[in-house]
TILUM-764472 format. One line per 5 residues: number of its first residue (from 1); their letters; for each residue x, y, z of N, C-alpha, C, O. Coordinates in steps of 0.02 Angstrom, whole numbers, plus 32768, in hexadecimal, padded with zeros to 4 digits. Layout:
N
NUM = a = X Y Z X Y Z X Y Z X Y Z; ...;
***
This chain:
244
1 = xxxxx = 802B 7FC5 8000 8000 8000 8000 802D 803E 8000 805D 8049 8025; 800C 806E 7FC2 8048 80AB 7FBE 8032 80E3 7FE3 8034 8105 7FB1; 8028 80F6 7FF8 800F 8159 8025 8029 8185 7FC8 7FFB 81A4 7FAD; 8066 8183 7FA8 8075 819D 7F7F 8031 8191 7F38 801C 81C3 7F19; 801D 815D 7F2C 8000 814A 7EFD 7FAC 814B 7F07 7F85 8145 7ED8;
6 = xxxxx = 7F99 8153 7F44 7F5F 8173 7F68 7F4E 81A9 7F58 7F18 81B5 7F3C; 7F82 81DA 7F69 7F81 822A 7F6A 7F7B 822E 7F24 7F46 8244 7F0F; 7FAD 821C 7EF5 7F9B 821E 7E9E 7F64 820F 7E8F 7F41 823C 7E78; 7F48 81D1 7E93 7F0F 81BB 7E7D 7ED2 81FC 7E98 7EA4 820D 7E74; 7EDD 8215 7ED3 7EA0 8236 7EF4 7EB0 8267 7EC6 7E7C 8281 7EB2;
11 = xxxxx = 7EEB 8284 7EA8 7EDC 82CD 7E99 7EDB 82B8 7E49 7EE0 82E5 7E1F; 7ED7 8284 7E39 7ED0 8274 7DF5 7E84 826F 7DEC 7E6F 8269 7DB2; 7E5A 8270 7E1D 7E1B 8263 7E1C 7DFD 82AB 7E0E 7DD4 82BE 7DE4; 7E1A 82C8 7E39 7DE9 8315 7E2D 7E0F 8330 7E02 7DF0 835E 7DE8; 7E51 8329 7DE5 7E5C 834C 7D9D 7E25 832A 7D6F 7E00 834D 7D4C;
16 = xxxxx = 7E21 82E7 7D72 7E03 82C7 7D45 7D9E 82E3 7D45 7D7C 82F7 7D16; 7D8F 82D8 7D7F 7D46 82F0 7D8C 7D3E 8319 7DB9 7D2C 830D 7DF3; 7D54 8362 7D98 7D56 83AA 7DDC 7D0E 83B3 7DDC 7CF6 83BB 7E14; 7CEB 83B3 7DB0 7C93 83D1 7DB0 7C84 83A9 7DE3 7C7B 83C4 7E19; 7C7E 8361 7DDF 7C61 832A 7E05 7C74 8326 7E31 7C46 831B 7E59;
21 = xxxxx = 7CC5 832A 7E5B 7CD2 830F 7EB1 7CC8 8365 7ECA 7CBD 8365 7F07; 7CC8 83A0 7EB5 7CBF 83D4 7ED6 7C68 83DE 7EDB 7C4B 8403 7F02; 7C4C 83B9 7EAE 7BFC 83C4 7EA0 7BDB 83A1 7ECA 7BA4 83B1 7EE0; 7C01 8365 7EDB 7BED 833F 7F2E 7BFF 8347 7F65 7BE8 8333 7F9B; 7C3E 8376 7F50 7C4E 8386 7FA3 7C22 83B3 7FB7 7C0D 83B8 7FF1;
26 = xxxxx = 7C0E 83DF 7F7C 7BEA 8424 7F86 7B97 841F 7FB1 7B7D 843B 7FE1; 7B7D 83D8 7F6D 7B39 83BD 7F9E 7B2C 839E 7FDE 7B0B 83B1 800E; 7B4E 836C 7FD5 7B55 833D 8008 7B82 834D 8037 7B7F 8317 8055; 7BAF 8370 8059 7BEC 8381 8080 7BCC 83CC 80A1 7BB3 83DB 80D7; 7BD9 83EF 8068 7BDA 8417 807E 7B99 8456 8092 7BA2 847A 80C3;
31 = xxxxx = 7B6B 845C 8075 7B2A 847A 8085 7B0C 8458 80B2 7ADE 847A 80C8; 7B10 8414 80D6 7AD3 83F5 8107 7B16 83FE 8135 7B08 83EF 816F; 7B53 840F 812D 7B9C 841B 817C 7B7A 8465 8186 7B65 8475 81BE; 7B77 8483 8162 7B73 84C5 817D 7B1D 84F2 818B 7B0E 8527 81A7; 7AF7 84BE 8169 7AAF 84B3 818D 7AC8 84A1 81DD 7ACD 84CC 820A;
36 = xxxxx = 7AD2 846D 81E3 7AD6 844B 8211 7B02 8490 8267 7AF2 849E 82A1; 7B36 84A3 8239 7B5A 84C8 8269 7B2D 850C 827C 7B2F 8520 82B6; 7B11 8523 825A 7AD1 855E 825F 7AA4 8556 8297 7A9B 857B 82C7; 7A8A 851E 8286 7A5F 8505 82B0 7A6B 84EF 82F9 7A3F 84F8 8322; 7AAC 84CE 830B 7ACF 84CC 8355 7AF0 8517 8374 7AF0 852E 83AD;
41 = xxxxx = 7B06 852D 833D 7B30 857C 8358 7AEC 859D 837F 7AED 85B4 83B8; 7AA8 8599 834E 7A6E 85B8 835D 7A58 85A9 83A8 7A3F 85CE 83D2; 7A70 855A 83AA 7A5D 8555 83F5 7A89 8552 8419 7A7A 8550 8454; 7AB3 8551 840E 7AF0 855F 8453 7B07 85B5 8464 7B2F 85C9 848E; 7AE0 85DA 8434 7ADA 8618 8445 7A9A 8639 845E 7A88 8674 845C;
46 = xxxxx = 7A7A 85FF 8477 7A2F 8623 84B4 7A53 8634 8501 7A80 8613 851B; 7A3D 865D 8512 7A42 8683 854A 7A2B 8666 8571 7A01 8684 8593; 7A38 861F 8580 7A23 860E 85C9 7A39 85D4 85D2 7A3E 85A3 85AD; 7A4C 85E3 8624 7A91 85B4 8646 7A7D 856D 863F 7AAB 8544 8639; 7A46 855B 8641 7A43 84FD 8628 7A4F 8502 85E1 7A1D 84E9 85C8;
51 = xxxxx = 7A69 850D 85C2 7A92 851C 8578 7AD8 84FD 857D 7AE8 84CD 855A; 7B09 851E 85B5 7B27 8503 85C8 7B64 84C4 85C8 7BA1 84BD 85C5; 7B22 849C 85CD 7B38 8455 85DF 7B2E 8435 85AD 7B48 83FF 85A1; 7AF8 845C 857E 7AF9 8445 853F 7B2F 8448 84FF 7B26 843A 84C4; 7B64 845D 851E 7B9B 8473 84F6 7BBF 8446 84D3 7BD9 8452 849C;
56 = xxxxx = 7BC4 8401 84FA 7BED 83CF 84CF 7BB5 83B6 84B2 7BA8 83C6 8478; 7B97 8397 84CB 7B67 836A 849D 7B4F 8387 843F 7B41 836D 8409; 7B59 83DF 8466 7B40 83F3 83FD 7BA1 83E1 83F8 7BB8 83BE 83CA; 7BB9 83F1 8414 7BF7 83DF 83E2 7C0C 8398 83D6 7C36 8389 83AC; 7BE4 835F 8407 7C00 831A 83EB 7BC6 8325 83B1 7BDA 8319 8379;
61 = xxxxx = 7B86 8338 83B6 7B49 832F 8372 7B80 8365 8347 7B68 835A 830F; 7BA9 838B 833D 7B9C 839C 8303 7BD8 837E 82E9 7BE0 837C 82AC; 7C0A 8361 8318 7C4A 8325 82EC 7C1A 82F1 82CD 7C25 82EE 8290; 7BE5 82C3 82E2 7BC7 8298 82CB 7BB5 829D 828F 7BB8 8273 8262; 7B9A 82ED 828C 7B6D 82FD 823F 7B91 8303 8225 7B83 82F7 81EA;
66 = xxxxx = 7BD7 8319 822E 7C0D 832B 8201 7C25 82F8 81D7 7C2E 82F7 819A; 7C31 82C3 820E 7C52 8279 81F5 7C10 823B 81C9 7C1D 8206 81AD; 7BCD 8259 81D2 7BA0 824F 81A8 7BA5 8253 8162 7BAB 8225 8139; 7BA3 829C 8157 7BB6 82AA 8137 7BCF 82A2 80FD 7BB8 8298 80C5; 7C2D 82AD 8126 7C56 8297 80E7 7C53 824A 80D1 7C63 8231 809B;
71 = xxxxx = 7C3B 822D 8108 7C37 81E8 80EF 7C0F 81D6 80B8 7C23 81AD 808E; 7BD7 81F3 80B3 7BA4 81FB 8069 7BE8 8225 803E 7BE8 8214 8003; 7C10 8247 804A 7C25 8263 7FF9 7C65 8231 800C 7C96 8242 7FED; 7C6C 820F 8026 7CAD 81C7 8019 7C85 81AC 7FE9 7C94 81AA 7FAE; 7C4E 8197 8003 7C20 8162 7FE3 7C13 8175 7F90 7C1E 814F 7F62;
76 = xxxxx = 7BFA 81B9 7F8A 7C04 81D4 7F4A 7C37 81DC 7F19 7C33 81DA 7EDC; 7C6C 81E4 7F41 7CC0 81EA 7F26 7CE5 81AF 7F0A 7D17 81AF 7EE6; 7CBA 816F 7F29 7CF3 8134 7F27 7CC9 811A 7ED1 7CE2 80EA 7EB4; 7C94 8138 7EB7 7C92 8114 7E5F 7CAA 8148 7E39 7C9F 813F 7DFD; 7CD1 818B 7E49 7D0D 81A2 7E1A 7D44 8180 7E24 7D60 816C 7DF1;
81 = xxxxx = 7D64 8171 7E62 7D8E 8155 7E65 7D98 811C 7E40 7DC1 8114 7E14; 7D69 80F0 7E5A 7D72 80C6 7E29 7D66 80C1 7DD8 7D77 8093 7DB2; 7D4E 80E9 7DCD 7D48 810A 7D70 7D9B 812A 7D67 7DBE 8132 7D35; 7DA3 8131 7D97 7DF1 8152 7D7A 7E1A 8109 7D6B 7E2E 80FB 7D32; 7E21 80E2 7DA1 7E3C 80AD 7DAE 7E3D 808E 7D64 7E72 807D 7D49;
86 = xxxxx = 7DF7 8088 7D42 7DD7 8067 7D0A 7E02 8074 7CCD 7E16 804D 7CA1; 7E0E 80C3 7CDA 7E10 80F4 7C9B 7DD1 80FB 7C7B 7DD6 80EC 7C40; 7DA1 8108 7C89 7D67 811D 7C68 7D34 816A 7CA0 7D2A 816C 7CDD; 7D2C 8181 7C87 7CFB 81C3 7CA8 7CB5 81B2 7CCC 7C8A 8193 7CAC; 7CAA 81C3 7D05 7C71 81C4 7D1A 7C4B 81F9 7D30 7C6E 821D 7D52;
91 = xxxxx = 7C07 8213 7D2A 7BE0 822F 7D25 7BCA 8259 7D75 7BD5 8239 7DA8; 7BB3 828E 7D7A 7BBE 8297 7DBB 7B69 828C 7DE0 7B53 828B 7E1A; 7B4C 8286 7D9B 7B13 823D 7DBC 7B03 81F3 7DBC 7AD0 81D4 7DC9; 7B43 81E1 7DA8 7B63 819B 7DA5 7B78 81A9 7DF7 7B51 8186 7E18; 7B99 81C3 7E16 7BC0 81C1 7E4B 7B96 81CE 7E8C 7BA7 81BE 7EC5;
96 = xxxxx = 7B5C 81EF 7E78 7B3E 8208 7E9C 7B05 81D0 7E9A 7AD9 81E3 7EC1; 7AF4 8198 7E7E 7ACD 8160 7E7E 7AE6 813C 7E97 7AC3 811C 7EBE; 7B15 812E 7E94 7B32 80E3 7EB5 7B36 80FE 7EFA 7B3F 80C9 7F19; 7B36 8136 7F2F 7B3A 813F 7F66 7AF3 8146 7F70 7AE2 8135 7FA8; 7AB8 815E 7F43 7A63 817A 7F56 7A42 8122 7F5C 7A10 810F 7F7B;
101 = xxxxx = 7A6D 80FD 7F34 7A54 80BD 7F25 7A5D 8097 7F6B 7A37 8068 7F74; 7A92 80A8 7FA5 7A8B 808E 7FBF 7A88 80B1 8019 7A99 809A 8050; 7A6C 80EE 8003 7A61 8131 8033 7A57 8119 806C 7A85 8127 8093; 7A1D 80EC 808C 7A21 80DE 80CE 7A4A 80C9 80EC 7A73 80E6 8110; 7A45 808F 80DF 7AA1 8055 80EE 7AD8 807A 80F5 7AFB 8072 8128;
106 = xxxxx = 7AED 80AF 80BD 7B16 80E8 80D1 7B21 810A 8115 7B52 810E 813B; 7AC5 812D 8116 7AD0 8144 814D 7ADB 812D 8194 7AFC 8142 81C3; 7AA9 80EF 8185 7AC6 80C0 81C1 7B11 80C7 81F2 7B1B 80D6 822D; 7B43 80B1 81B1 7B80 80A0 81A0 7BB5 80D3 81C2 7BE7 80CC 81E4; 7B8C 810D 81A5 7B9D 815D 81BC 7BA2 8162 8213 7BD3 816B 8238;
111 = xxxxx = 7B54 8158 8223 7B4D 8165 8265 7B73 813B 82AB 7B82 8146 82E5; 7B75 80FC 8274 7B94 80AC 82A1 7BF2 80D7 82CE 7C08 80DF 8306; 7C14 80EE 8263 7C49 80F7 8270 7C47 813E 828C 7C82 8147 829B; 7C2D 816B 829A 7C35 81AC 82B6 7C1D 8196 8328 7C2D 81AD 835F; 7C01 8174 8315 7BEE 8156 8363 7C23 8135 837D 7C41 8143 83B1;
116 = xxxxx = 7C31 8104 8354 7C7F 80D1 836F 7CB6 80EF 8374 7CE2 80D5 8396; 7CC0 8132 8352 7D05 814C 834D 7D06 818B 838C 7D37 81A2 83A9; 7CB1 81A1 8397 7CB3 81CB 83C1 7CBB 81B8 840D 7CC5 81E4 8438; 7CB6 816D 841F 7CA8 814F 8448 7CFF 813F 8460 7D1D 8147 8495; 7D0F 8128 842B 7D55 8119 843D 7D8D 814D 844B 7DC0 8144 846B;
121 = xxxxx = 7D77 8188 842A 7D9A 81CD 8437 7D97 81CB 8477 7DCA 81BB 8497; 7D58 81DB 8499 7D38 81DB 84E9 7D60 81C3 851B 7D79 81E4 8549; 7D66 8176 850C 7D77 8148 8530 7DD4 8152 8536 7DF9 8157 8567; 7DDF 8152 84FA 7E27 8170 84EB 7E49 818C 84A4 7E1B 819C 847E; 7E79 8194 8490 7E80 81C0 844B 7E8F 817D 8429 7E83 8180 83ED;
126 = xxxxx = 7EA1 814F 8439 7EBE 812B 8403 7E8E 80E9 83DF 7E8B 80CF 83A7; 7E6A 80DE 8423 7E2F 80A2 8400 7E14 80DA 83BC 7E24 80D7 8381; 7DE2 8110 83E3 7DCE 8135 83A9 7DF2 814A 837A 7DCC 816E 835A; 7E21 814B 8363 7E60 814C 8323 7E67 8109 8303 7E5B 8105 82C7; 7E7A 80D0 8325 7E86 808F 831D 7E34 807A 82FC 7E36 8054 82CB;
131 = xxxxx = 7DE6 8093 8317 7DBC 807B 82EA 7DB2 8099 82A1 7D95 807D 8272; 7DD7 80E8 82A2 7DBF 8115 8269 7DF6 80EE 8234 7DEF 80F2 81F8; 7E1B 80D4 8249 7E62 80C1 820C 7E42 8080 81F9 7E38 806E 81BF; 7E31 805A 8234 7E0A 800F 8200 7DD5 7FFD 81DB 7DC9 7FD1 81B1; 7DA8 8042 8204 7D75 803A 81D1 7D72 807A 818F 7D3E 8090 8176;
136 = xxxxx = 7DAB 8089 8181 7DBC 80CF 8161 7D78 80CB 810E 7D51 80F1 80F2; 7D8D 808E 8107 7D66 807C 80BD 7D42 8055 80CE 7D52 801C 80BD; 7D10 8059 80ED 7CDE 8035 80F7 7C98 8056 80D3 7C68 8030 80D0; 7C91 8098 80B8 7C75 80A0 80AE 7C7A 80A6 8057 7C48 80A9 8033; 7CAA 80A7 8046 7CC6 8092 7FFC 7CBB 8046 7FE9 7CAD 802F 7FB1;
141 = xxxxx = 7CC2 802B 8017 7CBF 7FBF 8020 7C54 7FC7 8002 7C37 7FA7 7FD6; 7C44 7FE8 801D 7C02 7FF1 802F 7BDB 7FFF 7FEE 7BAB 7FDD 7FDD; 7BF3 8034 7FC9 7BE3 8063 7F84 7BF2 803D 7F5D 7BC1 8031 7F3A; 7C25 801B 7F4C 7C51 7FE8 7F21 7C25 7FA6 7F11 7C01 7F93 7EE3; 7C3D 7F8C 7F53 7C3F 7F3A 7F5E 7BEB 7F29 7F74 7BDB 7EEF 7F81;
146 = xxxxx = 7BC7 7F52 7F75 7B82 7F5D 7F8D 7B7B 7F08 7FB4 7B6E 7ED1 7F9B; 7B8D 7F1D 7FF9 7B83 7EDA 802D 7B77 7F26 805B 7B83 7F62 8057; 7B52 7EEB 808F 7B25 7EF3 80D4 7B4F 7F35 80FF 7B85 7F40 80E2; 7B46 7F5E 8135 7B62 7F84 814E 7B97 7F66 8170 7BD0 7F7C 816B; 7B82 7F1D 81A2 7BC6 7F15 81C9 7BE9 7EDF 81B2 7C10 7EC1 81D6;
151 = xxxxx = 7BD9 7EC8 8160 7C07 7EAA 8140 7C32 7EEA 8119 7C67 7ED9 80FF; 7C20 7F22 8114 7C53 7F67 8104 7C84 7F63 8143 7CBF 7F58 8138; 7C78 7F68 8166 7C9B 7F6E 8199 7CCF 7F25 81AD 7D04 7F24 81CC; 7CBD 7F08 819D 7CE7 7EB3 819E 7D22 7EB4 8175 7D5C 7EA6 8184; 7CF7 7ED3 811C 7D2C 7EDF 80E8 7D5E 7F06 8106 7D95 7EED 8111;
156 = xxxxx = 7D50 7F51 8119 7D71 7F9B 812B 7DBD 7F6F 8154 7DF9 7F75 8149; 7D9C 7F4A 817E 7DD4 7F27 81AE 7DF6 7EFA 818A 7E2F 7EE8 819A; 7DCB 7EDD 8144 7E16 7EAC 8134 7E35 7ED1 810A 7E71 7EC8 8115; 7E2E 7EF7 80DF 7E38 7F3B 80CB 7E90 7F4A 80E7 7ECC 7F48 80DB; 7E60 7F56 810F 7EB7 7F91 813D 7EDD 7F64 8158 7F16 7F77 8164;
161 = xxxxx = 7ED2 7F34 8164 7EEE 7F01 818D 7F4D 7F07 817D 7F64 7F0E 8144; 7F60 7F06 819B 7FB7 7F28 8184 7FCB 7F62 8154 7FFB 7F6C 8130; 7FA0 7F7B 815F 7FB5 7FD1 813E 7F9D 7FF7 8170 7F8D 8030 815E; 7F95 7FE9 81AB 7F70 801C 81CF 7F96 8059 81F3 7F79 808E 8203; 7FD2 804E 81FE 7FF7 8070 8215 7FFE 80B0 81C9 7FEA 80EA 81CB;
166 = xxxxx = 8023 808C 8187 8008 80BD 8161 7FD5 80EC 815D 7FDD 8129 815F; 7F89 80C2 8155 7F5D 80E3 8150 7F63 8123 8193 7F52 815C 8182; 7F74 811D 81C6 7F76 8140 81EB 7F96 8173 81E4 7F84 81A6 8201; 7FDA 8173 81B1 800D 819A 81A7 7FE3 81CB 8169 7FEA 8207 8160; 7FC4 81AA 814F 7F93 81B0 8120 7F5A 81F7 812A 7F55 822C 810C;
171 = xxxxx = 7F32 81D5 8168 7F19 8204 8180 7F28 8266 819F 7F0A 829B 819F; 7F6A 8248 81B6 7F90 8287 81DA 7F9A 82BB 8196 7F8C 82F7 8195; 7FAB 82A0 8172 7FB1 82CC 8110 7F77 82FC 8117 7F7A 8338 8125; 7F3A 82CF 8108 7EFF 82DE 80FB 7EDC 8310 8128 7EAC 8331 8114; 7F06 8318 818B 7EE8 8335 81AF 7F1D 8380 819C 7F0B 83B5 81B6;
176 = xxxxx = 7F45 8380 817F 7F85 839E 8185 7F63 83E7 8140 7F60 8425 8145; 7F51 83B8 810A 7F2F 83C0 80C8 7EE3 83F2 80E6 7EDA 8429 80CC; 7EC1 83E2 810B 7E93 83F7 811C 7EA2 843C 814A 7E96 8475 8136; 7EB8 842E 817B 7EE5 8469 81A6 7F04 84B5 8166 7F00 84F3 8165; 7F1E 8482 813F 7F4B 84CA 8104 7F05 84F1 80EC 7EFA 852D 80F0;
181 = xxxxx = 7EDE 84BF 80D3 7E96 84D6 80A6 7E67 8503 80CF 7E4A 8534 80B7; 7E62 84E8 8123 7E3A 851F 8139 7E67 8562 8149 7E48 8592 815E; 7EBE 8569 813E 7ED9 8593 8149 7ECC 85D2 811C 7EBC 860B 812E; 7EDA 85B8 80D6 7EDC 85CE 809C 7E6E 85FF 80A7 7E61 863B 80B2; 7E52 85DC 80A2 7E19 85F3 80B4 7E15 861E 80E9 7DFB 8655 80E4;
186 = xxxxx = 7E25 8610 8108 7E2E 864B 815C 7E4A 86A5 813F 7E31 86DD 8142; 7E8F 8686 8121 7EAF 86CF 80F6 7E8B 86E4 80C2 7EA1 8717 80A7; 7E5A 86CD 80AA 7E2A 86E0 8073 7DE9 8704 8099 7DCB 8733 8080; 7DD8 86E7 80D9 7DBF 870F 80E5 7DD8 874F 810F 7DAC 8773 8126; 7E10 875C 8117 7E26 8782 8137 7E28 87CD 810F 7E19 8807 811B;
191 = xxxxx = 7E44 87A6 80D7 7E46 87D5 8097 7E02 8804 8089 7DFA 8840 807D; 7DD9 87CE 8091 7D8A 87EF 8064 7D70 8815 808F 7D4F 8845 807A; 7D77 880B 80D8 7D6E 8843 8105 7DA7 887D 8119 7D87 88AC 8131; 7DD2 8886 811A 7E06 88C1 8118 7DE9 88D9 80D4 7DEC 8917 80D1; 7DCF 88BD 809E 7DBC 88EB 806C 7D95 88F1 805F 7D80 88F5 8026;
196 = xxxxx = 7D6B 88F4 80AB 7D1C 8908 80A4 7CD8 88D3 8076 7C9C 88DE 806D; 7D00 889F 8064 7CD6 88B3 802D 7CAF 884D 8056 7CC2 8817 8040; 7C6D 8857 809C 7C66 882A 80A8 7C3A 87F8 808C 7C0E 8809 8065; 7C41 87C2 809C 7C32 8776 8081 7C04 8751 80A4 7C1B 874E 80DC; 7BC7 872F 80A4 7B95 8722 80DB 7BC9 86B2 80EA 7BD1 867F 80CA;
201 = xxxxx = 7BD6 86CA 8122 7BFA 86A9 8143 7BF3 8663 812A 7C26 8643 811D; 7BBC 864B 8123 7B94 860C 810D 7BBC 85F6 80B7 7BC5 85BF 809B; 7BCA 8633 80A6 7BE7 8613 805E 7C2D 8610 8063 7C4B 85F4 8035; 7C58 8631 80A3 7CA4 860A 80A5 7CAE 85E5 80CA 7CE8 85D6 80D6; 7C71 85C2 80F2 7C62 857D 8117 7C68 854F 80D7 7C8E 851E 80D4;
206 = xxxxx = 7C3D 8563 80A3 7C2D 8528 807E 7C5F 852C 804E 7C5C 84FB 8028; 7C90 8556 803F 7CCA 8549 7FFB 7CFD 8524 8034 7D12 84EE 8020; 7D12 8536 8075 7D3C 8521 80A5 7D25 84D0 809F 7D43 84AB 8077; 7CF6 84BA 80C5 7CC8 8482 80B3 7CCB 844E 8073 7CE3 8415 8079; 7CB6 8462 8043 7CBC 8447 7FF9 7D0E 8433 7FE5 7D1A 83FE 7FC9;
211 = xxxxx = 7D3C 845D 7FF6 7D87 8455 7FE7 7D97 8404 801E 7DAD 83D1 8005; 7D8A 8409 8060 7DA7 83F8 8089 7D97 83A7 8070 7DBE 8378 8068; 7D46 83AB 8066 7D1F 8367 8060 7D36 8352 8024 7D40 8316 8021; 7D46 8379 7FE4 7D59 8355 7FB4 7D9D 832B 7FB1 7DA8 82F2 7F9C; 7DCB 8361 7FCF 7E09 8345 7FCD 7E0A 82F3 800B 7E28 82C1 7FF8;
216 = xxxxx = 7DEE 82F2 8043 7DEA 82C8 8064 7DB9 8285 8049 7DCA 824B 8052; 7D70 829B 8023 7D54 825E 8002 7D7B 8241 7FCC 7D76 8205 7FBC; 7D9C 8263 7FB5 7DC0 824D 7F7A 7DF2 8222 7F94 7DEA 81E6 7F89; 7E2B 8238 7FBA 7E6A 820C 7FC7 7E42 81C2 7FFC 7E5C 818D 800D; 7E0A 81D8 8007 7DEE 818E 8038 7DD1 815B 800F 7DC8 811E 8016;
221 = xxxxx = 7DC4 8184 7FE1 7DAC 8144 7F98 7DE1 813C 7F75 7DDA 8109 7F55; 7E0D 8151 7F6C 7E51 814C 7F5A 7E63 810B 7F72 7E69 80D8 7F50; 7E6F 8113 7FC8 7E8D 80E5 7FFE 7E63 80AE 7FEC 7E85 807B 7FE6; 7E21 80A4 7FE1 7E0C 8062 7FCC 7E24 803F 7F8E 7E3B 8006 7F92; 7E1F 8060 7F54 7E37 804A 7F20 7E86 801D 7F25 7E93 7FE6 7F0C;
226 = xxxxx = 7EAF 8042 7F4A 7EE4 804F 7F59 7EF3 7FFE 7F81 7F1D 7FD5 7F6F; 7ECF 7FFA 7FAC 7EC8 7FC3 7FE7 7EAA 7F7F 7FCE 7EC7 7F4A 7FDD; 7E67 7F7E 7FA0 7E51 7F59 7F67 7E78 7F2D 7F3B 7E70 7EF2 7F2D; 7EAF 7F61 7F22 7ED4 7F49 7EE8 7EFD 7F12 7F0F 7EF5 7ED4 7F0D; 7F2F 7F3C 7F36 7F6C 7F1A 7F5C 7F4D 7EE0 7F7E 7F78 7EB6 7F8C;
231 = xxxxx = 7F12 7ED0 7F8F 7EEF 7E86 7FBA 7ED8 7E68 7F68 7F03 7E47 7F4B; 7EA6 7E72 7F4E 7E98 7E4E 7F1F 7EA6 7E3A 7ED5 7E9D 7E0C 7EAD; 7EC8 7E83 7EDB 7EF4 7E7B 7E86 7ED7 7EC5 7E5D 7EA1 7EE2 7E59; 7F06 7ECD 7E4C 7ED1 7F05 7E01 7E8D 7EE8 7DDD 7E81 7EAD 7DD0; 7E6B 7F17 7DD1 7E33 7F1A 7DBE 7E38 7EE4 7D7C 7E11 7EB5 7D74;
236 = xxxxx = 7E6D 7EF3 7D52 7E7B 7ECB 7D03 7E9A 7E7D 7D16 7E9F 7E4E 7CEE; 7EAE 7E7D 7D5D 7ECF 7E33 7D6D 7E99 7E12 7D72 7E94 7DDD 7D54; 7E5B 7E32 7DA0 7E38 7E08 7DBF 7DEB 7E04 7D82 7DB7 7DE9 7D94; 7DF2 7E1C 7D4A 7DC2 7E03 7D1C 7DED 7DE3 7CEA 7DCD 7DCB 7CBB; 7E30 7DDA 7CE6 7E48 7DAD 7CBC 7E53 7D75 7CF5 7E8A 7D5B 7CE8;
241 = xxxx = 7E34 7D55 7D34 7E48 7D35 7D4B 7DF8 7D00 7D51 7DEE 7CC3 7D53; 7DC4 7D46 7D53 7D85 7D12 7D28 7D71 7D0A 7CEA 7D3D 7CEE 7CD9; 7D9C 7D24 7CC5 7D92 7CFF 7C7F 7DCB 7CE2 7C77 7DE6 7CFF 7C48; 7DEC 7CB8 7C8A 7E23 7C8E 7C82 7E12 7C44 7C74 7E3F 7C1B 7C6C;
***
């Protein structure tokens, strides 16, 4: 398993389909994150002291929705990926079917892994890290391989199974990648206000948003493809191996 040949493939994807992985990050990622954040800011800014205590709970609900979420635009991301893989183009309602096709189970999938990872954070930092790396593609196993939710999760684990420390190394990129992107955004907005000229907040939530989710759905459908090949073979091995 390469981290080098991951990162290519991911950014070979959105050179290859920029309309389509920014057009899902945009729907799916990013307008229901920053719905979502509106709506908790709204209530954690009432004026009254049993509010409070309500303070973590909107912030574990709004990591949940977050990790919802992107998990629907993984789920969407992983049939460019694999169209790249192919060499052939896919449609950005091709991509966006194979994740609507299997929307609940998704969300399921979503809520299972945003609960297990939040649980293990809790308990300590590393279970909750140690579940986000094994089941990293579980929701790509899911879109793809269209099996049951906690046979996604069975795959995800045989999946990673000795790359995990990679994948982990993997991850830190991606958190590193995300960190630069909301930087770069931060000085943009810094800009647009020293020059007066203001922006209704909600739309550099959602370009901040859309960047972050694309670049991260992409390299996680990447990491499947990636993880796929090296366990089962290339895509061209394993159909010249049933027509043999």
């Amino acid at each position: 398993m390469s981290i080098g040949r991951v990162l290519a493939r991911a950014f070979g994807v959105i050179r290859a389909h920029p309309i389509a992985v920014f057009g899902i990050a945009f729907v799916v990622a990013a307008l229901p994150a920053v719905g979502l954040t509106a709506i908790l800011n709204t209530l954690s800014s009432v004026e009254d002291p049993g509010h409070r205590f309500a303070v973590a709970p909107l912030a574990i609900l709004g990591f949940l929705g977050s990790l919802v979420f992107t998990t629907l635009t993984q789920g969407a991301s992983v049939c460019l990926a694999v169209a790249r893989t192919e060499e052939r183009r896919a449609s950005i309602a091709e991509a966006l079917w194979a994740a609507l096709h299997v929307v609940v189970p998704l969300l399921l999938l979503g809520v299972l892994l945003a609960i297990g990872v939040v649980f293990g954070l809790i308990l300590l930092l590393v279970p909750g890290v140690m579940l986000y790396v094994t089941w990293s593609v579980a929701a790509s196993v899911l879109v793809e391989e269209r099996c049951g939710v906690f046979q996604a999760f069975k795959r995800s684990r045989a999946l990673t199974e000795g790359a995990r420390w990679r994948i982990f190394a993997l991850e830190l990129v991606v958190l590193v990648l995300h960190w630069l992107i909301a930087a770069v955004v931060a000085i943009f907005v810094v800009g647009i206000i020293r020059a007066g000229e203001g922006a209704p907040i909600w739309i550099i939530a959602a370009l901040s948003k859309t960047l972050t989710a694309t670049v991260w759905a992409t390299i996680q459908a990447s990491l499947y493809v990636e993880l796929r090949d090296w366990k089962d073979g290339p895509a061209r091995e394993r159909l010249a191996d049933v027509f043999a």
